[in-house]
C-alpha positions as CSV (number, residue, x, y, z in Angstrom):
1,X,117.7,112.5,98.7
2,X,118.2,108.9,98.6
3,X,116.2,106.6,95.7
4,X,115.5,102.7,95.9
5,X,114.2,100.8,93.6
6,X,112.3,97.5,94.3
7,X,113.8,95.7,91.7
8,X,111.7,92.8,92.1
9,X,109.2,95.0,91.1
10,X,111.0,96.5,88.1
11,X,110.3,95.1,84.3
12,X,112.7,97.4,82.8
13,X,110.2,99.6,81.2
14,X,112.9,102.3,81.0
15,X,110.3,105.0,81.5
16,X,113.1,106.2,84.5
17,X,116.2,106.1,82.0
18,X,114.3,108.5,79.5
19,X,112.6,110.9,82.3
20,X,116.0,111.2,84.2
21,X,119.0,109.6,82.0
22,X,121.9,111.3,83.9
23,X,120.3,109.5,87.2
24,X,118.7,105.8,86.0
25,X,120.6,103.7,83.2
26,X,120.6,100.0,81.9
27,X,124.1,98.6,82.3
28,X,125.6,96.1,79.6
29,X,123.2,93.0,80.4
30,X,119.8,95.3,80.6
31,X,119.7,95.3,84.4
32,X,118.3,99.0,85.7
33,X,121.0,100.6,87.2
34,X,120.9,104.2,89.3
35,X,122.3,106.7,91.3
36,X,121.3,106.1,94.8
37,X,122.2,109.6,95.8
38,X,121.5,112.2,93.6
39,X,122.1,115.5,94.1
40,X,118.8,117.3,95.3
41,X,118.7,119.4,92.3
42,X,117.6,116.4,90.2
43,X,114.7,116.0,92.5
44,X,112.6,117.5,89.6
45,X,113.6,114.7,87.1
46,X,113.8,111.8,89.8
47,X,110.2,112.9,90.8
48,X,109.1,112.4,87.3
49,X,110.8,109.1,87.4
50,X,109.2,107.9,89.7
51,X,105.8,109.1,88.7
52,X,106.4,107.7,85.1
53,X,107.3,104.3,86.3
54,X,104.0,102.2,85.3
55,X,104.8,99.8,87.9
56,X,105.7,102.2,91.0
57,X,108.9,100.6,91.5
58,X,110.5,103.8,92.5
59,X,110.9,105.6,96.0
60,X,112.4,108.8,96.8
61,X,113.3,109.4,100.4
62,X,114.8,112.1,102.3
63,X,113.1,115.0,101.3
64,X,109.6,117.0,102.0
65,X,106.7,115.4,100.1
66,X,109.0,113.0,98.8
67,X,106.9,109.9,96.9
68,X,106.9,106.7,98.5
């Protein structure tokens, strides 16, 4: 599975960082940071991510019925 994030999308809602902490972060200055590559058994949380994110600025690819 690979994520991307359209960061100019992104207003650092941190919905991501609570649904799936061990994937999405903010770093030191508040800027989102993530795992690119999780391993596919996050796909559960990195799902819920993305469905969370009140601006859609998350994509999953790489995987069957994977959100867009």
């Amino acid at each position: 599975m690979r994520i991307t994030v359209e960061m100019n999308l992104c207003e650092s809602h941190g919905q991501c960082v609570f649904a799936a902490p061990d994937v999405f972060a903010f770093d030191d200055d508040d800027y989102l940071v993530y795992e690119a590559e999780p391993s596919d058994a996050r796909l559960d949380e990195v799902r819920t991510a993305a469905a969370m994110c009140p601006v859609r600025a998350i994509g999953i690819l790489g995987t069957l019925g994977a959100a867009a």
